[in-house]
C-alpha positions in Angstrom: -21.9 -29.4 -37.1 -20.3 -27.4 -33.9 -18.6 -30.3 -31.9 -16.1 -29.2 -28.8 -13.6 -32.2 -27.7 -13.3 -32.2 -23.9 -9.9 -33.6 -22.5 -8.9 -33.0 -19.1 -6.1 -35.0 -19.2 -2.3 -33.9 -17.8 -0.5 -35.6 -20.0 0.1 -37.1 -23.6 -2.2 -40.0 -23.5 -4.1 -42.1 -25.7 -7.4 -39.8 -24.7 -5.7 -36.2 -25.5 -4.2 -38.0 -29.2 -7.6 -38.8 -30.2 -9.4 -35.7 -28.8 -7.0 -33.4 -30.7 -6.9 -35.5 -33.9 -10.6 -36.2 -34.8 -10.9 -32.6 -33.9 -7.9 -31.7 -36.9 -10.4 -33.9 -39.1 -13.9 -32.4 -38.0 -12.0 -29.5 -39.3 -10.7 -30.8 -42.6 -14.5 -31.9 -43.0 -15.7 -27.9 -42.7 -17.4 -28.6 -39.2 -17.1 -26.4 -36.8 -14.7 -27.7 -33.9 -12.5 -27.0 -30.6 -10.8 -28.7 -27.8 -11.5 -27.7 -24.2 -8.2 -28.5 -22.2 -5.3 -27.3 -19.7 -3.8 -24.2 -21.4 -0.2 -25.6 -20.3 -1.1 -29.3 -21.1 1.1 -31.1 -24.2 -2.4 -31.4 -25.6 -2.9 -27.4 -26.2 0.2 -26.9 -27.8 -0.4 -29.6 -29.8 -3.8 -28.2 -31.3 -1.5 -25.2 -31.3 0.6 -26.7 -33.8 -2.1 -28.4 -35.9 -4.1 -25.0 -35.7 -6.8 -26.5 -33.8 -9.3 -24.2 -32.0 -8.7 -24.5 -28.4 -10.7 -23.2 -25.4 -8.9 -23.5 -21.8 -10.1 -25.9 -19.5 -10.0 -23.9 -15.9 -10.9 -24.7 -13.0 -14.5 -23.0 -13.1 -15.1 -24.6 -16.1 -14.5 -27.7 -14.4 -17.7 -26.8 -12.3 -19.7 -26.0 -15.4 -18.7 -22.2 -15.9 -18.1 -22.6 -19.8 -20.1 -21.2 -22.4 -21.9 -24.5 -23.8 -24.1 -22.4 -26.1 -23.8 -22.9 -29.8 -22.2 -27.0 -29.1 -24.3 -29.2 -31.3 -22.1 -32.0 -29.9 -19.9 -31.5 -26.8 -17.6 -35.1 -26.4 -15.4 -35.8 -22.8 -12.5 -37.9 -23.1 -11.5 -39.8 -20.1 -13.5 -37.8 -18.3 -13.3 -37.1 -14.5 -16.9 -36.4 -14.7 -18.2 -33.3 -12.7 -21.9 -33.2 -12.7 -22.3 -30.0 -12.8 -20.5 -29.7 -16.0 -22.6 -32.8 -17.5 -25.7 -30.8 -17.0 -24.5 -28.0 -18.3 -23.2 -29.3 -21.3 -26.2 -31.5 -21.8 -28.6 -29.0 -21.1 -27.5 -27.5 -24.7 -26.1 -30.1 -26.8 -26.0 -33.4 -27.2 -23.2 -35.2 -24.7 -20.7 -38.0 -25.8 -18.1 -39.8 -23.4 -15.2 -41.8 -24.7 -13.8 -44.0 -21.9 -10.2 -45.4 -22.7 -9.1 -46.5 -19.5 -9.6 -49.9 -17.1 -9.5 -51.8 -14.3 -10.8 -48.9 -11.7 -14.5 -50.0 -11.1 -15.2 -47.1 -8.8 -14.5 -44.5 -12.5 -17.3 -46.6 -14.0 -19.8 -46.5 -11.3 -19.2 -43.0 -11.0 -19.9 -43.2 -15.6 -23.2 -45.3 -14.8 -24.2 -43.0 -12.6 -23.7 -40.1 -15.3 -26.3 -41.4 -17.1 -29.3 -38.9 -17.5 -26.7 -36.2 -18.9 -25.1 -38.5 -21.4 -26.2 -39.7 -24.6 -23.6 -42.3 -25.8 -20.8 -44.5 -24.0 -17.9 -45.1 -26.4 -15.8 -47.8 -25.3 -11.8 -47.9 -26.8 -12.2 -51.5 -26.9 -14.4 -54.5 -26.2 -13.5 -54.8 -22.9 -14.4 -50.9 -22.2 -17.6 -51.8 -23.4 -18.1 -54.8 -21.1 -17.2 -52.9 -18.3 -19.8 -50.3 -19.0 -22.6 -53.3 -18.7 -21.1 -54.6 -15.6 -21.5 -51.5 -14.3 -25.2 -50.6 -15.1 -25.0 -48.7 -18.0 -28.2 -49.6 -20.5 -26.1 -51.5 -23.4 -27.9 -49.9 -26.2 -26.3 -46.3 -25.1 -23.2 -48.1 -25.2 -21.3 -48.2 -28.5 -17.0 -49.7 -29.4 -14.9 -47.2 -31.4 -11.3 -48.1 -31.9 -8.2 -45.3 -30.6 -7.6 -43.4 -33.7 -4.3 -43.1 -35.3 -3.0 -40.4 -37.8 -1.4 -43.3 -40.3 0.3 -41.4 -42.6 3.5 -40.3 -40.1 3.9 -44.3 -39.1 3.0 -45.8 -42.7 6.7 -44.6 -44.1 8.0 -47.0 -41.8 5.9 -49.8 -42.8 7.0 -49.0 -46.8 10.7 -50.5 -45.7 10.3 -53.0 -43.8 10.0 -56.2 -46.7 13.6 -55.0 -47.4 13.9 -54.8 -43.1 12.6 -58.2 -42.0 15.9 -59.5 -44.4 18.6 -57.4 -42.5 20.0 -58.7 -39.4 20.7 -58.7 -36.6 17.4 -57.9 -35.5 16.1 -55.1 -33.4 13.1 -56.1 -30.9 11.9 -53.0 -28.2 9.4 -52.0 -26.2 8.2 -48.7 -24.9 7.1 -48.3 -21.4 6.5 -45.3 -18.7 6.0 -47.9 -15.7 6.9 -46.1 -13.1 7.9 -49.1 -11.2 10.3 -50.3 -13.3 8.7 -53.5 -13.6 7.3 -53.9 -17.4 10.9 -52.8 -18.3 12.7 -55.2 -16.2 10.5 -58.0 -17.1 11.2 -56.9 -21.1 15.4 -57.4 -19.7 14.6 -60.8 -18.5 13.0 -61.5 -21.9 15.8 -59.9 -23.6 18.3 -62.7 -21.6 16.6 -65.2 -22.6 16.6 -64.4 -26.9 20.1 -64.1 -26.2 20.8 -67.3 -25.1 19.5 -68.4 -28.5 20.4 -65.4 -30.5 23.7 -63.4 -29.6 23.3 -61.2 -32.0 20.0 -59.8 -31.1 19.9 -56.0 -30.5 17.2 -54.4 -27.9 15.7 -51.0 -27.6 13.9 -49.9 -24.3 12.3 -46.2 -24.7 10.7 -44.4 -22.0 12.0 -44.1 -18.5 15.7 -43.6 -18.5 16.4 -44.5 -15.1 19.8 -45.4 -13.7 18.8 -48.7 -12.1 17.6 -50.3 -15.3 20.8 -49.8 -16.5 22.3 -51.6 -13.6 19.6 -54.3 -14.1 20.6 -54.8 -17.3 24.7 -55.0 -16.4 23.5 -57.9 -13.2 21.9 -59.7 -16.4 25.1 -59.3 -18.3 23.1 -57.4 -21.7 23.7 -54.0 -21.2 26.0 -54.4 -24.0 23.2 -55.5 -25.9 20.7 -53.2 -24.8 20.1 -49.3 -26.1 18.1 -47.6 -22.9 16.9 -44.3 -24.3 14.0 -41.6 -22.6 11.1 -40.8 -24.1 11.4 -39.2 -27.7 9.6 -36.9 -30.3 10.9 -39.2 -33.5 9.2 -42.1 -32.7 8.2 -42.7 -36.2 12.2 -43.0 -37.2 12.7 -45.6 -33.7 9.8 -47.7 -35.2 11.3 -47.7 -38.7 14.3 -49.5 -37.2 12.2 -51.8 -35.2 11.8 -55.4 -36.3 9.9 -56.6 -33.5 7.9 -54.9 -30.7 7.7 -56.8 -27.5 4.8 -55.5 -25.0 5.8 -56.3 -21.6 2.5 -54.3 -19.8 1.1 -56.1 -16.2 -1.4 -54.3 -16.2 -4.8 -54.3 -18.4 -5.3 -51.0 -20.8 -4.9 -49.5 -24.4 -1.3 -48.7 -25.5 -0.9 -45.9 -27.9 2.9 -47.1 -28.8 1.5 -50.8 -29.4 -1.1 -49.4 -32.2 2.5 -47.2 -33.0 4.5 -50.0 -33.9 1.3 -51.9 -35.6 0.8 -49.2 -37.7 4.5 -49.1 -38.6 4.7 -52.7 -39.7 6.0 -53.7 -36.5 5.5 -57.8 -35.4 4.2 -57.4 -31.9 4.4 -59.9 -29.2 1.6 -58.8 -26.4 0.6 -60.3 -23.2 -3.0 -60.9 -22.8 -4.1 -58.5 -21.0 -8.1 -56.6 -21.6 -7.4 -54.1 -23.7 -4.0 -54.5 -24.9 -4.7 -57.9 -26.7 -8.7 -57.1 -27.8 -7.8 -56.2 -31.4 -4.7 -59.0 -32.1 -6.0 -62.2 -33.4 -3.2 -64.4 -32.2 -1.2 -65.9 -35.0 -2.5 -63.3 -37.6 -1.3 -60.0 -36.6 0.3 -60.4 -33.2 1.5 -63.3 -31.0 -0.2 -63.4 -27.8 1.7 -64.6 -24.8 0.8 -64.6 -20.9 1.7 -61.8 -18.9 4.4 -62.0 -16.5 6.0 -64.7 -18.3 9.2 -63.5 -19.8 10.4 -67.1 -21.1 7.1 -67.1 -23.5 7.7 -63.8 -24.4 11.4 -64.6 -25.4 10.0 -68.1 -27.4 7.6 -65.7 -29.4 10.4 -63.4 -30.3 12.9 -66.5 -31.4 10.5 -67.9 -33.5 9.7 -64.2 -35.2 13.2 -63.7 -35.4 13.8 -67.6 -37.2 11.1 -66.2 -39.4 11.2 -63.6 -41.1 8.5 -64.0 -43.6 6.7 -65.1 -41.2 7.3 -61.9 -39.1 6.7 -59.8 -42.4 3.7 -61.3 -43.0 2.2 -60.8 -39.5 3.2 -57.1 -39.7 1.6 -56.7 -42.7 -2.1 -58.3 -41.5 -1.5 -55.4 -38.4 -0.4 -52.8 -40.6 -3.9 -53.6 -42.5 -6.0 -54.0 -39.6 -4.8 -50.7 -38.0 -5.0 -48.9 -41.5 -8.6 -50.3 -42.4 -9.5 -49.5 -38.6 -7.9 -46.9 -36.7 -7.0 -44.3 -39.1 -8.1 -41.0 -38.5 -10.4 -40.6 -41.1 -12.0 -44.2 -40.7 -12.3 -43.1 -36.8 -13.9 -39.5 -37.5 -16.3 -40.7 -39.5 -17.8 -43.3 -37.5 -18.3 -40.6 -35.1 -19.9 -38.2 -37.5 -22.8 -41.1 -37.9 -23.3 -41.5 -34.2 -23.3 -37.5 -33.7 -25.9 -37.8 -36.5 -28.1 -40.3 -35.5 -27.9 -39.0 -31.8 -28.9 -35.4 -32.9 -31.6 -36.8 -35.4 -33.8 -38.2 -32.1 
């Protein structure tokens, strides 16, 4: 099967992971397969280092001047859908979107009205899905596949942790790219508040590195307690010396460090937000709290602290759940039946 991966996106999102990794596996499998992207985006010199076949993404292509001969399959990831690159695409192969992102009901008007050069909606999650209805799209061209995840660089990690839910003092982060500094200054107020309890509590925030977190964090008193670190490339190694993983989003949407940290035997506390909380059965592999409320958040991480086979146990059932779900190869080859079925019509 020929199938080109279609990610326009500018940065390292959940979208460009899963367009570059199920395109590694299409490989593996001896199909034929490319990404169409920026040429300077993360995403092409990621395929780049997994020897991925890419094709640049300019802006002409962006209009529909790209070569969609000889694509069985073309698939757009968090598309910003051009119509005349629908109909080109779909005038040769069979077309695929995968729609990660919500809570912007203008994108998915714009996706329902896409519908006569697309053959299948995939929804990241049951609430992508829902929003695709509410929009107009016909359900039965509608379909749920999970954000994929390559296990085996997170799955080390989860190997130590029995041996790492023993060891104190505990380590609880978070990872956020909020440009308002908000999610990470709510996570500070939670942090306040497990100290109180639990003094010798360490914290991790990863992501922006901004000076005035820093100084949020000394006005709270815990900066002493707190490790505030920028965006990193060993993520794997940060997770492995993660206990527990509190998600301090405000917003609804998929987080690819959340499925991380699952997939690294991680206990996660999330707030219930669509998308975030849609695969966390509360009390099984994740505590669910309500957003904006740092005080629950902190009560969720004392009592997974006061735990800990408690908190082992609920990393394991996540560690399972991503493993059985999201992996790669569980991911790719749910989409080699739909391409299938779609192409045998």
């Amino acid at each position: 099967m020929n199938i080109l991966n279609v990610c326009d996106s500018p940065v390292w999102d959940i979208a460009a992971y899963q367009a570059l990794h199920t395109a590694a596996r299409f490989g593996k499998l001896a199909h034929n397969a490319a990404v169409l992207c920026p040429k300077k985006s993360r995403l092409w010199a990621e395929c780049e280092k997994l020897k991925v076949k890419t094709l640049p993404l300019t802006l002409g292509a962006k209009f529909g001047f790209f070569e969609a001969k000889g694509w069985d399959v073309v698939h757009f990831y968090n598309p910003s859908l051009s119509p005349l690159l629908l109909k080109k695409a779909r005038a040769l192969s069979r077309v695929f979107v995968s729609q990660f992102k919500l809570g912007n009901p203008r994108n998915f008007e714009k996706l329902a009205e896409a519908q006569p050069y697309v053959d299948l909606f995939l929804g990241a999650c049951n609430s992508v899905q829902e929003e695709f209805i509410g929009a107009g799209i016909e359900p039965r061209r509608t379909f749920m596949v999970p954000p994929c995840i390559s296990i085996g660089r997170w799955e080390s990690a989860m190997l130590i942790k029995p041996a790492m839910f023993q060891k104190r003092p505990y380590k609880v982060g978070t990872v956020s790219m909020d440009p308002t500094l908000k999610e990470q200054e709510l996570f500070l107020m939670m942090a306040k508040e497990v100290l109180a309890v639990m003094p010798e509590t360490h914290f991790m925030l990863i992501g922006l590195k901004d000076e005035n977190l820093r100084k949020f964090a000394r006005a709270l008193d815990i900066s002493h307690k707190v490790d505030i670190l920028s965006d990193r490339n060993d993520m794997p190694e940060v997770m492995a010396m993660m206990h527990i993983y509190a998600k301090t989003a405000r917003r609804p949407g998929l987080s690819l460090s959340l499925i991380e940290a699952q997939a690294s035997g991680v206990a996660c506390v999330i707030p219930r937000l669509r998308g975030l909380s849609d695969f966390t059965v509360n009390e099984r592999n994740g505590i669910i709290v309500e957003p904006g409320d740092a005080l629950a958040c902190a009560r969720a991480v004392i009592r997974l602290i006061g735990d800990p086979s408690a908190c082992h146990g609920m990393s394991r059932m996540a560690f399972d759940y991503v493993n059985n779900n999201m992996s790669v190869p569980v991911i790719a080859n749910i989409l080699l039946r739909l391409y299938e079925d779609v192409l045998s019509d």
